[in-house]
N, C-alpha and C positions, 0 to 999 in steps of 0.2 A: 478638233475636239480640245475640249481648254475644260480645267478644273480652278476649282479657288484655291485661295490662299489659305485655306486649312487643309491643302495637301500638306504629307508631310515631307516632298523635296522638293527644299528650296535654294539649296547649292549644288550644286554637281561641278565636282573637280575634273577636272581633264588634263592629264599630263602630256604634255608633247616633245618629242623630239627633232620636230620639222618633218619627217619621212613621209612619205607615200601612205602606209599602213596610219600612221596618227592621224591626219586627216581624215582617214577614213573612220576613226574611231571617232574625232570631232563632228564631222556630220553626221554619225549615230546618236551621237550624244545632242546635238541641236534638234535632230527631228523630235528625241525623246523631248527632251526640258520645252520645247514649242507646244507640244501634247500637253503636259502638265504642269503648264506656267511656273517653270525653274529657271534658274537662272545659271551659265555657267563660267566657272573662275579656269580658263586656258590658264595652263601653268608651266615654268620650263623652269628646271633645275642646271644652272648654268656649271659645266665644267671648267673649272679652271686646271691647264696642264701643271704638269709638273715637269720643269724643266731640267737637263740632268746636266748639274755643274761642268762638267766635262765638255759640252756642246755648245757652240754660240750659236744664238739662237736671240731673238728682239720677244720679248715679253710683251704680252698683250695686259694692259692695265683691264682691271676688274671693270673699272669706269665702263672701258671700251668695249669689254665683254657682253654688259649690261646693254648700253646701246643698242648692241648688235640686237641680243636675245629680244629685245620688246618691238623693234625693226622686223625681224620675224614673226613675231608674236601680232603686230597688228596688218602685216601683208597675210598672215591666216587668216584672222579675222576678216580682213575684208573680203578674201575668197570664200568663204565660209557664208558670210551673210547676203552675196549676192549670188548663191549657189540656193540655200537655202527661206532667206529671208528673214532668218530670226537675227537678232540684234544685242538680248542680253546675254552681253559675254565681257566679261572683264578681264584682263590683262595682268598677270603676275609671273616675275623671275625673282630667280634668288640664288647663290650661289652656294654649293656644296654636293653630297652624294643624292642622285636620285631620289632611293626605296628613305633615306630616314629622313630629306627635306619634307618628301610627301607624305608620311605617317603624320614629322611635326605639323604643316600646313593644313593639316585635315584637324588638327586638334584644335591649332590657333583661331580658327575660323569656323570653327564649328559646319564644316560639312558634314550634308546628308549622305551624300553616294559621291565614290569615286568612278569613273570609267576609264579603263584602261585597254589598250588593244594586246592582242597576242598573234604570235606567227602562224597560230592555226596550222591548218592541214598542208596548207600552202608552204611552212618551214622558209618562211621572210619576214626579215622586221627590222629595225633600228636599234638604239641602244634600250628601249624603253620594252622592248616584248622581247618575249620570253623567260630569263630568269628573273627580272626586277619585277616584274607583274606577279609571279609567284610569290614573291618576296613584301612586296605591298600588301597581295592578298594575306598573309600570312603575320604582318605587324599592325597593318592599318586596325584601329577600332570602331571605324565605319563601316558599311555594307562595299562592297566593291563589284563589279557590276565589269569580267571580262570580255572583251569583242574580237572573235578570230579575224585576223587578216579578211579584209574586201567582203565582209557579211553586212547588205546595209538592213535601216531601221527596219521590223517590221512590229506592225501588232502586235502583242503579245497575248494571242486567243487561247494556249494551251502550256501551262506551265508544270513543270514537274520539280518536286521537292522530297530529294531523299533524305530518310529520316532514320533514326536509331534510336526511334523512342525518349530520348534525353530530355530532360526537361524544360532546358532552354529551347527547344524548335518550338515549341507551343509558341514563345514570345517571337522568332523568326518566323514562323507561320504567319500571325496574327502582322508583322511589318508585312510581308509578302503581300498580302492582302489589300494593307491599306498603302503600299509603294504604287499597285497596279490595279485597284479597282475599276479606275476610271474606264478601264479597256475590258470589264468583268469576264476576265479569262477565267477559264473551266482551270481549276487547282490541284494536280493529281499529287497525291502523297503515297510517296512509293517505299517500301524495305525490304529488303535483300537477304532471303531466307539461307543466309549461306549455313550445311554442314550441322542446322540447327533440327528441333523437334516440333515438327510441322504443328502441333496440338498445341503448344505453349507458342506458338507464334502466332498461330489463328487469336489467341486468346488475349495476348498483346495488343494485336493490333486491333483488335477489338474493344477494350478498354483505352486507345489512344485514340480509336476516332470518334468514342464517347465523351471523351476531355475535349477533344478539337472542337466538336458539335458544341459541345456546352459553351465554353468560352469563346469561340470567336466568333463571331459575328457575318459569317459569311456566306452565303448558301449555295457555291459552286465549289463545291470539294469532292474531288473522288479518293475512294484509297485502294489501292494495289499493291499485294504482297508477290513478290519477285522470289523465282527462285533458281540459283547457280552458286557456285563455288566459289567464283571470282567475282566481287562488289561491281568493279568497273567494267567488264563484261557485261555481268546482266543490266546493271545501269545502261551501259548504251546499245544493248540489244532492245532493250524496253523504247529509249529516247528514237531509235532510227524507224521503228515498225508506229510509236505513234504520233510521230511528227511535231514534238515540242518545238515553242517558240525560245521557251528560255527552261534553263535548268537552277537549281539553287539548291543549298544546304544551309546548314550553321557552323561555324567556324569553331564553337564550341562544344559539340558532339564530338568529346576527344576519342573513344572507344570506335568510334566509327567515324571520323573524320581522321584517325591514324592510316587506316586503310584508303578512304576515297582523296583525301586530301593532305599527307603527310608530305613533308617535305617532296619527296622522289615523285609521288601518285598525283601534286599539286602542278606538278610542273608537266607530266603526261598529260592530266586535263586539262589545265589552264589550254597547254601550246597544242595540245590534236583534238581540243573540241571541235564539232563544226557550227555550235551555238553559243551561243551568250550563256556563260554561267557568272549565276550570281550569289556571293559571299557571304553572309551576316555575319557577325558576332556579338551576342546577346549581351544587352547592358542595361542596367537598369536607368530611365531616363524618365523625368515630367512627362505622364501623358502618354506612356507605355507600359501597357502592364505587361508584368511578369510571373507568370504563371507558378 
């Protein structure tokens, strides 16, 4: 299944550390971009040590460093395309920290989506999963798109989107939408009645899925109001009973993205999802309205 070039992603970043779990997160990310005619930039942020004046030790020249990295970078690649068969993927290193090489790189280059792995429920990964995934999700200005340790591609027929009424999710709803139409998953929009007044929430959410209706374009949306004490509870008591493919918020829903996605709560989800959640942060861009 292949879409046009009036999809809107047409870069997909993919940061690697060589390991086991990154490749697993690159052939996620090939099956995805083969789906929706993307393209993806493998990317490796080269460590250089710091050597401690005290120690002798033979420095490795940056040159050498570099070598190495795109040496690795295209023995992926060709595992990758003779595993998969997809072919657009391009090759970039560069040397410095991680989480701020790839916020910069996402800017310079105007990527759509990043994909990054996590150690998931599994609690394995390399340098790249677990806190720097957090930490991407958390600076990147692009949608970021994380993948548990060994979960591969699947469809995405049933998508969940918890929400806090804010009024950026109207405009991450509306990308949600057109990131994944191609696969026309059912859209469920869910909120978490936590400790609140059941009447004024009915009323809520009843007035946001008359904005939803009206403005987006879409006509597979359901909405379900949640209710427990604890946000991440109920969220993944809802996610395990109805078998989501992917989960997603807004990056900018700070009153309710303190609680689901706060520094401590980002790094819980990110690393013991056992799906693909996916990031936005709402911006005003050509060609996407903002509600």
């Amino acid at each position: 299944m292949r879409v046009s070039q009036l999809h809107p992603v047409k870069k997909i970043l993919v940061p690697t550390d060589f390991t086991e779990g990154a490749k697993g997160t690159l052939l996620f990310a090939a099956s995805l971009a083969a789906r929706i005619d993307s393209k993806i930039l493998l990317y490796h942020a080269i460590h250089v040590p710091v050597l401690n004046p005290h120690e002798i030790a033979i420095a490795v020249s940056p040159e050498e460093l570099e070598r190495e990295s795109f040496a690795h970078l295209e023995a992926l690649r060709e595992e990758v395309v003779a595993q998969t068969g997809f072919t657009q993927i391009e090759l970039h290193a560069e040397g410095g920290m991680a989480v701020e090489q790839i916020s910069s790189f996402t800017r310079h280059h105007e990527i759509d989506l990043v994909v990054m792995g996590t150690s998931g429920a599994h609690g394995v990964g390399g340098f790249l999963f677990g806190s720097n995934t957090a930490e991407v999700v958390e600076k990147c200005t692009c949608p970021v798109l994380t993948v548990p340790f060994g979960v591969e591609f699947e469809v995405p027929d049933k998508i969940l989107f918890a929400t806090n009424y804010a009024d950026n999710d109207f405009q991450s709803i509306y990308l949600l939408t057109q990131y994944f139409k191609v696969f026309r998953p059912e859209i469920v929009i869910a909120h978490v009645e936590a400790r609140g007044n059941h009447t004024v929430e009915e009323g809520l959410m009843e007035w946001f899925k008359k904005q939803v209706h009206t403005n987006i374009p879409y006509d597979r949306i359901r909405f379900v109001l949640l209710k427990g004490n604890d946000i991440e509870d109920a969220l993944k008591k809802h996610k395990e009973e109805e078998g989501y493919k992917l989960i997603s918020t807004s990056m900018r829903s700070r009153n309710f993205f303190d609680h689901l996605t706060s520094r401590s709560l980002t790094r819980k989800m990110v690393n013991h999802s056992s799906i693909p959640l996916l990031a936005f942060h709402a911006y005003q861009s050509s060609g996407t309205p903002v509600f």
